[in-house]
LOGU-174575 format. One record per residue (C-alpha): residue number from 1; x, y, z; residue in one letter. Coordinates in Angstrom, 3 decimals. Example, Ala and Ser with C-alpha at 12.3 -4.5 7.8 and 13.67 -1.06 7.14 Angstrom:
2
R  nr       xx       yy       zz rest
R   1   12.300   -4.500    7.800    A
R   2   13.670   -1.060    7.140    S
***
This chain:
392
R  nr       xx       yy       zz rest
R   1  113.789  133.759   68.478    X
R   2  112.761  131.015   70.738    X
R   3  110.053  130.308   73.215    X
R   4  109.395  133.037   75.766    X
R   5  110.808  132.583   78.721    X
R   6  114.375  131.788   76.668    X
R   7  116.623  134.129   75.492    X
R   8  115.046  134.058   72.257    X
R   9  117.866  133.198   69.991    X
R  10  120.225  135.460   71.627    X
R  11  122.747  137.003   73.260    X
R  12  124.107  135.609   75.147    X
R  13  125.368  136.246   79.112    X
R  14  127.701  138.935   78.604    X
R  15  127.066  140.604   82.241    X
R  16  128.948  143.061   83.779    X
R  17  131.312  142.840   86.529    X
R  18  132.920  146.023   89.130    X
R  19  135.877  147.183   88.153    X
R  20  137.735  145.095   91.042    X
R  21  135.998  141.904   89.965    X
R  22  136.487  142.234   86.431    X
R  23  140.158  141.623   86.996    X
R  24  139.693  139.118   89.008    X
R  25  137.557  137.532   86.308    X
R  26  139.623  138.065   83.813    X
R  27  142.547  136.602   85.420    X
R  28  140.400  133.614   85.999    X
R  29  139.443  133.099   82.277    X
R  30  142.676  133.652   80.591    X
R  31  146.071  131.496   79.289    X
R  32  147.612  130.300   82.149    X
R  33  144.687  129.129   84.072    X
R  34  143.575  125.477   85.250    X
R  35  142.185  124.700   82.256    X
R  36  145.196  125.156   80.334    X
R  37  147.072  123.266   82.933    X
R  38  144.607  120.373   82.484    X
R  39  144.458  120.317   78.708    X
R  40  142.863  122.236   76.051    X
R  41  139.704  120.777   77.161    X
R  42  139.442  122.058   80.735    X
R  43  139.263  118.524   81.548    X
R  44  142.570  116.575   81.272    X
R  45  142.625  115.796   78.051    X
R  46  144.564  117.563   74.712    X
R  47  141.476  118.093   72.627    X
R  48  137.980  119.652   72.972    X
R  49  135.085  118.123   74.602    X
R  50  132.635  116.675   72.364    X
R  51  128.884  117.365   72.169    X
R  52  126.962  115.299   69.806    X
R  53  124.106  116.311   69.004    X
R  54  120.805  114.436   67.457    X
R  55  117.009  115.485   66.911    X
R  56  116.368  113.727   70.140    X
R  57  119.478  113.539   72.443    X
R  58  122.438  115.611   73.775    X
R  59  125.743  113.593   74.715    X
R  60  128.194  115.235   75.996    X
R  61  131.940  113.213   76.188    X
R  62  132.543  114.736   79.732    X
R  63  130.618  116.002   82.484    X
R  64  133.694  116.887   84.984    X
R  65  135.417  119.949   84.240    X
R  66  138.330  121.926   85.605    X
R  67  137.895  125.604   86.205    X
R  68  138.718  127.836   83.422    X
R  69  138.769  127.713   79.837    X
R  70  137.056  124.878   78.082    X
R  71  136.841  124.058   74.311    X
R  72  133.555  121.752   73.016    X
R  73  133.521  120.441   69.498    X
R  74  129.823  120.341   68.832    X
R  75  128.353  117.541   66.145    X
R  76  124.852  117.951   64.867    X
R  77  123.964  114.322   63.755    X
R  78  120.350  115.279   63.664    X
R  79  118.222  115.947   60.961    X
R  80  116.966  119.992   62.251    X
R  81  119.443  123.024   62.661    X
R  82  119.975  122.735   66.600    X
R  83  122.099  125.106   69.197    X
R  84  123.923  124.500   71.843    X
R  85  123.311  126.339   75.205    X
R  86  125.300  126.618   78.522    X
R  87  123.549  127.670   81.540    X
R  88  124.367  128.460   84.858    X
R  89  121.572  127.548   87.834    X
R  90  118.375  129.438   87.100    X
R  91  118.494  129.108   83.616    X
R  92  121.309  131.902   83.392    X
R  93  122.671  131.759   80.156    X
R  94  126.372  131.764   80.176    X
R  95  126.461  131.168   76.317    X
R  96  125.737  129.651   73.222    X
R  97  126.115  128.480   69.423    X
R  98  123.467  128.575   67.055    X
R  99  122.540  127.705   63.175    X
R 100  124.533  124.585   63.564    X
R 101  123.227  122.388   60.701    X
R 102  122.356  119.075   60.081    X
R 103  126.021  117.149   59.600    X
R 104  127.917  119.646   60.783    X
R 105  129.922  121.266   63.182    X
R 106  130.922  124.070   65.272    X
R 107  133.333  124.848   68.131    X
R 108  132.353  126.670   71.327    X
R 109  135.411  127.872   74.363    X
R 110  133.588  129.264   77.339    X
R 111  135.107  130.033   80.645    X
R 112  133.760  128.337   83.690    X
R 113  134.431  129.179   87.870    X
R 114  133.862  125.986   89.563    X
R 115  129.963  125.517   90.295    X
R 116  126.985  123.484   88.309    X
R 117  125.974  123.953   84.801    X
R 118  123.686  122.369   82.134    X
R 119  124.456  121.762   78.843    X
R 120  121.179  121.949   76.431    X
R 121  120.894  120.782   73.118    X
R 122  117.569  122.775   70.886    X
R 123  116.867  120.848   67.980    X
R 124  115.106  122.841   65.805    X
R 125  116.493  125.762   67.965    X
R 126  113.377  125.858   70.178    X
R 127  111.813  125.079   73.716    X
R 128  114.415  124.333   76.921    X
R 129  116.393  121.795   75.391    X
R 130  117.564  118.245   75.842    X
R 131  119.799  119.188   78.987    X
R 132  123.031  117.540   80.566    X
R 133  124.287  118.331   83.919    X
R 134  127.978  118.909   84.619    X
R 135  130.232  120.282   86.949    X
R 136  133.383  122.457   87.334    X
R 137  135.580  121.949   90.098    X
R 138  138.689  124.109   91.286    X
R 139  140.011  127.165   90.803    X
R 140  141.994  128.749   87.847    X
R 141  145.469  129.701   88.063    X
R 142  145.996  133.541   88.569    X
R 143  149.820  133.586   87.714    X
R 144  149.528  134.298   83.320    X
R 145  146.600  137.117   83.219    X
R 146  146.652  139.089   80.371    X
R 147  145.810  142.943   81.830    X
R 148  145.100  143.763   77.493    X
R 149  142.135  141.668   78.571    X
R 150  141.278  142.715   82.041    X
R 151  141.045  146.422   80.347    X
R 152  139.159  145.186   77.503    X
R 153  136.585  143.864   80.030    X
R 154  136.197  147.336   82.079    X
R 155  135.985  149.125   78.928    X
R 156  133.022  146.952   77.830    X
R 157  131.765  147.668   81.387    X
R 158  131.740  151.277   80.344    X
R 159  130.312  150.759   77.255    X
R 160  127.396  148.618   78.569    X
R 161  126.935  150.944   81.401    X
R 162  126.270  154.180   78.686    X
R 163  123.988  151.788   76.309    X
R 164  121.542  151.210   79.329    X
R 165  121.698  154.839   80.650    X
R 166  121.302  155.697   76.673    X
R 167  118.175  153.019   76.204    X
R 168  116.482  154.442   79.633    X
R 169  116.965  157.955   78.590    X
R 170  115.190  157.205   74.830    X
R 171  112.902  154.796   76.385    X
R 172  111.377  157.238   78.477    X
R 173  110.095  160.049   75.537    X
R 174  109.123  156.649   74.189    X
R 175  106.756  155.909   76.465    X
R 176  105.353  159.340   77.318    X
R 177  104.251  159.753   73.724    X
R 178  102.803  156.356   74.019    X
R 179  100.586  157.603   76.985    X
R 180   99.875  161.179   75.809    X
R 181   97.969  158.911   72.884    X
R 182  100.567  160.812   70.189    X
R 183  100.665  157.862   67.507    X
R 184  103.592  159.645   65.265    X
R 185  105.445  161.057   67.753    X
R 186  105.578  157.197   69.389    X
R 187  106.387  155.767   66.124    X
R 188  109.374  158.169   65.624    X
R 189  110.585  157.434   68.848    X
R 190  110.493  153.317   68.668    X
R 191  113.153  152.355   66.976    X
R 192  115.725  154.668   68.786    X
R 193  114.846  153.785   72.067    X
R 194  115.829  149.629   71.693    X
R 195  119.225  151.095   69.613    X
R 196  120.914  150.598   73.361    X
R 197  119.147  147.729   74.286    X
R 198  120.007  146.146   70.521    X
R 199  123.651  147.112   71.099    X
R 200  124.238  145.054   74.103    X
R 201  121.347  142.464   74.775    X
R 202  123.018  139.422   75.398    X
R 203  123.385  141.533   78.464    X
R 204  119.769  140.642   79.394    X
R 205  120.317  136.966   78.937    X
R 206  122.084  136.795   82.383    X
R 207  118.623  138.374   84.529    X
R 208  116.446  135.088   83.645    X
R 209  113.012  136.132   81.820    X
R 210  113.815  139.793   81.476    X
R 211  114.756  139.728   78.115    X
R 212  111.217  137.920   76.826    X
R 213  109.550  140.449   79.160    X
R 214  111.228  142.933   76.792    X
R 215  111.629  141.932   73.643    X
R 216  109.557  139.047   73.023    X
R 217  107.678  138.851   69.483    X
R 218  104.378  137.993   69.142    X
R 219  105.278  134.945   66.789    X
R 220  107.236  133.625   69.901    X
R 221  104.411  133.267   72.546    X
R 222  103.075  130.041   73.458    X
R 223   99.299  129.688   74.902    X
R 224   99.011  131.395   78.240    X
R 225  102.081  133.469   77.559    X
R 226  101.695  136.948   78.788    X
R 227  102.805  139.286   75.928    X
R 228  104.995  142.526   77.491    X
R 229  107.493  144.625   75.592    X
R 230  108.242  147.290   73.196    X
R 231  107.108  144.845   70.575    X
R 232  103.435  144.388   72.052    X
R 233  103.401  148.497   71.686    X
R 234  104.682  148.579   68.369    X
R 235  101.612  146.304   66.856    X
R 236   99.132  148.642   68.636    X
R 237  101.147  151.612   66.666    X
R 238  101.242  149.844   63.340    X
R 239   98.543  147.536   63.107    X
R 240   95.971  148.276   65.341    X
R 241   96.961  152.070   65.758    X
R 242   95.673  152.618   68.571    X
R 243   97.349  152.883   71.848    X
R 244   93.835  152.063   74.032    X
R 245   95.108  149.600   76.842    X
R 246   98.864  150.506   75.634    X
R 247   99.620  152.516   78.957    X
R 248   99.837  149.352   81.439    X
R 249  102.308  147.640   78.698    X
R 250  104.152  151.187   78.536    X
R 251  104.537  151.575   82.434    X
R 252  105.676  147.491   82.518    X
R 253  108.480  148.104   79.839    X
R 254  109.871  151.254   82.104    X
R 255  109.728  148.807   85.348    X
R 256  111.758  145.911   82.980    X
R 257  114.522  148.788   82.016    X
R 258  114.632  149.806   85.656    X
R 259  115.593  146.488   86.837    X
R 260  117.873  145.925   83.594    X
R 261  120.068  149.293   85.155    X
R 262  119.528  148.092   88.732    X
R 263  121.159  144.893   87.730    X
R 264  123.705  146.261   86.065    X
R 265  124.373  149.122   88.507    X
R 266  124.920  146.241   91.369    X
R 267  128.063  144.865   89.641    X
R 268  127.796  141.472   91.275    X
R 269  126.872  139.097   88.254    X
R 270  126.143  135.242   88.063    X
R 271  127.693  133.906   85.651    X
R 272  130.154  137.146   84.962    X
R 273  131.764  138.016   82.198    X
R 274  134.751  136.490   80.772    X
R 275  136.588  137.262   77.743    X
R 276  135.105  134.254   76.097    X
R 277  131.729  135.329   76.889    X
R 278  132.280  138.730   75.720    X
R 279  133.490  137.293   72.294    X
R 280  130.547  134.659   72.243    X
R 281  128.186  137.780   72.416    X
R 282  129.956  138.965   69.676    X
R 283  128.617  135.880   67.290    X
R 284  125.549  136.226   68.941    X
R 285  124.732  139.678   67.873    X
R 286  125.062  138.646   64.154    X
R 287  123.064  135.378   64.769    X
R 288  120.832  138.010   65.563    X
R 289  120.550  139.388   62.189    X
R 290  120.772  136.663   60.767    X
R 291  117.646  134.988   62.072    X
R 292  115.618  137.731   62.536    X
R 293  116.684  141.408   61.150    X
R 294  117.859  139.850   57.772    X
R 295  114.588  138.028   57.419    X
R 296  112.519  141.564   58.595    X
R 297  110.933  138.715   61.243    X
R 298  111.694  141.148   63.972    X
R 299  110.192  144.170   63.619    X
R 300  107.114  142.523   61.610    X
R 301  105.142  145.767   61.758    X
R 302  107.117  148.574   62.100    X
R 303  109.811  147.413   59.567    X
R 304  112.151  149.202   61.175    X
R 305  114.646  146.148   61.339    X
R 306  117.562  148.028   59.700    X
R 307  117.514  150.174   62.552    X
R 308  118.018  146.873   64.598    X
R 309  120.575  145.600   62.653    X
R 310  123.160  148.467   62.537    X
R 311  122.773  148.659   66.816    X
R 312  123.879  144.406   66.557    X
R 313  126.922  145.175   63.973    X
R 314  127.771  148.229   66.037    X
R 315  127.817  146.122   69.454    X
R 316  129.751  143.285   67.805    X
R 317  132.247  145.531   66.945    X
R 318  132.799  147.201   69.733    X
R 319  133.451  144.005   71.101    X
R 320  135.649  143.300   68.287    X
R 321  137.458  146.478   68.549    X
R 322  138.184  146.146   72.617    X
R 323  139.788  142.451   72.542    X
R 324  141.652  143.468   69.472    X
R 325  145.178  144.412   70.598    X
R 326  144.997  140.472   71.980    X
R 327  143.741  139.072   68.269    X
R 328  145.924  141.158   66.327    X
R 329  148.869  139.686   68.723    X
R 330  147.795  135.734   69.003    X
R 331  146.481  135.664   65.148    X
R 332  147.008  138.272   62.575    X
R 333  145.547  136.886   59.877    X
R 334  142.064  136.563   61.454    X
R 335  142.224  140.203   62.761    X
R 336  142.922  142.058   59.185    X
R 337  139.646  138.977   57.798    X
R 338  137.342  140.778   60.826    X
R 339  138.280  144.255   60.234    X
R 340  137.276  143.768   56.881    X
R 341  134.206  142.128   56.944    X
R 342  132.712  144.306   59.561    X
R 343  133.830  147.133   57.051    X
R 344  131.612  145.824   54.288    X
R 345  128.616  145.187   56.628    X
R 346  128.838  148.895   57.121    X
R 347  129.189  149.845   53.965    X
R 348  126.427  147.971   52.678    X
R 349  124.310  149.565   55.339    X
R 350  125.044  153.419   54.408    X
R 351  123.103  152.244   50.988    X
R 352  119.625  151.897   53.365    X
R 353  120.269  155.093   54.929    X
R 354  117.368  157.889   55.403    X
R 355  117.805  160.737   57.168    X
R 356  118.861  159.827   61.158    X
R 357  117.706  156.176   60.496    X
R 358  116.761  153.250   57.887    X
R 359  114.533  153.531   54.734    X
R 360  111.305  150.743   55.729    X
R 361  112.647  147.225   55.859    X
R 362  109.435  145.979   53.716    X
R 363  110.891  148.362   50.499    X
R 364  114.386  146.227   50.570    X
R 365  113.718  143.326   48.125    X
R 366  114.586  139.613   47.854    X
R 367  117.756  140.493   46.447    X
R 368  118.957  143.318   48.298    X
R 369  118.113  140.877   50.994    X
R 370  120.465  137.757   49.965    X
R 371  123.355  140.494   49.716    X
R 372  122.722  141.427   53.703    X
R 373  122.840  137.942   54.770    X
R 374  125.820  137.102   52.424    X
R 375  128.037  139.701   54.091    X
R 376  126.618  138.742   57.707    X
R 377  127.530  135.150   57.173    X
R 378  130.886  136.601   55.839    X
R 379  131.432  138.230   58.955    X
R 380  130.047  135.568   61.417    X
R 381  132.053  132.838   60.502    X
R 382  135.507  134.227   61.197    X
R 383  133.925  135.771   64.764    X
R 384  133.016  132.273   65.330    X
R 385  136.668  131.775   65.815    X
R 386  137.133  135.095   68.392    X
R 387  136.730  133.364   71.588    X
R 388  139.287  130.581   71.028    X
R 389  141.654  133.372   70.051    X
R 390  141.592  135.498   72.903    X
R 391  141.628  132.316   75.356    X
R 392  144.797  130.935   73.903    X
***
C-alpha cells in the first residue's frame, strides 16, 4: 500500500455508472471512437504515448489528447520499482500500473472523455507522485459500439451493486459484536465482512480518501495520520484484545460503508467506468496480492490474508469472465492463457482451505509462499494485456 490518503496500491477507479449511462460510456470507450480515428495513441499519432519514467522525473511524450482510447508505453529508467497513476481532478483515480521495475516496461490503454487529468509517476511506489498535467479534448465517435461491452459493463454494475449490499450486510454483525465487547464472535466475523469490499475495491478509488478511511494499514500512516478502518479494529482484536475505545472506530467504519453505497446508489460517477478501466481493475486486484496478501503484509495480525486473496482472484475474474465473449473474439489465444491461469490460482487455493474460510496465513511457509506468488505473477501478466484487447 501507499501513503494514506492514496489508494494504497490499488484498485483502481472502476465506478459504476446507471444503466442509461453505462451505454453511453461504453460507446464512448470502444473501437470506433476518436481515438481510433486519431491513431492508436488517442493523439494523432500510430503508436502509444510514451511515459518515461526516472527516480526523480515523469515525462510524458504528449500532453494533448483526443477523447477516447489511449495507449502509453511506460519506461522505468529509474533505479526503484515506480507506478504510473492517472487521475482525474480531485485526485480521482481513473487508473494505474504498478511493479514496473527498474529497466523495464509496461503498457497502459485507458479511456478518457474530454476534461483535465494528471499523470503521476511513484518512484518507489509511494507519496503523490511526480505529476504531469494533460488534457483531452473532443468527443468520441458513437457510430462502432460494441453492445458485448455495454452489457458487460451493466452486469459489473450488478455485480458491484450486490458486493456493497453483501459487505454492509456482514459489516454490520461485524460491528455489533465489536460493541457488545464479544472478542470471538468479532474475530469470526472480520474477515467475511471486507470479502465484498475485497471483491470490488478499486471501486473505492473513485470517492477520494474513502478507501484509506477504510482500509488503511497501520504500516501506511504517516505522523498526524488519523488511523480509521476495519484494520485499526482488527489490532485491538489480535494484539491488544481489547475492544476499549473500539466503538467510535466501529460506528466510523459503518458511516464510510454508508457513503461507499450512497455513492454507488447515485449512479453519476467521475471518472466512470469504461471497459478499459474495468479491465485495469482487473490487474489491479492481483497487484493486490501480490504486494500485500502474498507477503501476509495485509492482515499483519489477524492472518487472515487468504481470506483476502480469494475475494481479489474472485473479483478479477468476474471481470474476466464478463468482457470475455469480446477477448475470446479479438484474441483467442490470450483468452484459453487467462482461463487457465485463473484456474490454477484456484486450485492452489482449495489446498489452504478450512472449514467456510482459510487455515492462518502465519502457518503457510516460505515455500508454500513462492508457489502463491508464482501462479499470481502467472496470471497477472497476461491480464496486463486485457485492456488493450477489449479496446481494439
Amino acid at each position: 500500500m501507499v501513503m494514506l490518503g492514496e489508494h494504497m496500491r490499488h484498485v483502481h477507479s472502476l465506478a459504476l455508472a446507471g444503466a442509461a449511462a453505462v451505454l453511453a460510456l461504453t460507446l464512448a470507450g470502444c473501437g470506433g471512437d476518436a481515438a481510433d480515428e486519431a491513431g492508436a495513441s488517442g493523439s494523432g499519432d500510430t503508436g502509444p504515448i510514451a511515459i518515461t519514467a526516472t527516480d526523480n522525473s515523469c515525462e510524458v511524450a504528449k500532453k494533448e489528447l483526443a477523447a477516447g482510447t489511449s495507449n502509453f508505453k511506460i519506461a522505468n529508467n529509474g533505479t526503484k520499482v515506480t507506478e504510473v497513476y492517472v487521475y482525474a481532478p480531485g485526485d480521482k483515480i481513473v487508473t494505474e500500473r504498478e511493479n514496473i521495475g527498474p529497466g523495464t516496461s509496461a503498457d497502459l490503454t485507458v479511456q478518457l472523455n474530454a476534461g483535465k487529468y494528471q499523470i503521476a509517476c511513484k518512484p518507489g511506489m509511494v507519496g503523490n507522485g511526480i505529476r504531469q498535467d494533460i488534457t483531452v479534448s473532443g468527443q468520441a465517435n458513437h457510430a462502432a459500439a460494441d453492445p458485448r461491452l455495454g452489457k458487460a459493463l451493466t452486469d459489473y454494475k450488478a455485480y458491484v451493486n450486490a458486493q456493497v449490499d453483501d459487505t454492509i450486510a456482514k459489516t454490520k454483525e461485524f460491528v455489533a459484536a465489536v460493541k457488545a465487547d464479544d472478542i470471538a464472535k468479532a474475530k469470526e466475523l472480520y474477515a467475511p465482512s471486507r470479502v465484498g469490499w475485497e471483491r470490488v475495491e478499486p471501486v473505492a478509488e473513485s470517492f477520494g480518501d474513502l478507501d484509506p478511511r477504510v482500509d488503511a494499514r497501520e504500516a501506511d500512516l504517516e505522523a498526524g495520520d488519523t488511523w480509521t478502518g476495519w484494520h485499526r479494529i482488527e489490532k485491538a482484536l489480535w494484539e491488544t484484545k481489547s475492544l476499549d475505545g473500539q466503538d467510535r472506530y466501529a460506528d466510523q467504519l459503518m458511516r464510510d460503508l454508508a457513503e461507499l453505497e450512497t455513492r454507488v446508489a447515485a449512479q453519476t460517477l467521475d471518472p466512470p467506468i469504461t471497459p478499459a478501466s474495468m479491465a485495469n481493475g482487473a490487474k489491479e486486484l492481483l497487484d493486490e496480492v501480490a504486494t500485500g496478501k502474498v507477503t501476509g503484509e495485509e492482515e499483519a495480525f489477524s492472518h487472515t490474508d487468504l481470506v483476502d486473496f480469494k475475494a481479489n482472484v474472485d473479483g478479477a475474474q468476474k471481470v474476466y469472465e464478463l468482457l470475455a465473449p469480446v477477448v475470446r473474439e479479438k484474441d483467442a489465444a490470450l483468452a484459453q492463457t487467462l482461463e487457465q491461469e485463473f484456474q490454477d490460482v484456484q486450485n492452489l487455493l482449495t489446498k489452504y482451505e478450512k472449514g467456510d474460510g482459510y487455515v492462518s496465513y502465519d502457518t503457510v511457509g516460505k515455500a508454500e509462499r513462492k508457489e502463491l506468488s508464482d501462479a499470481v505473477n502467472a496470471l497477472g501478466e497476461p491480464l496486463s494485456k486485457l485492456a488493450g484487447v477489449v479496446t481494439q
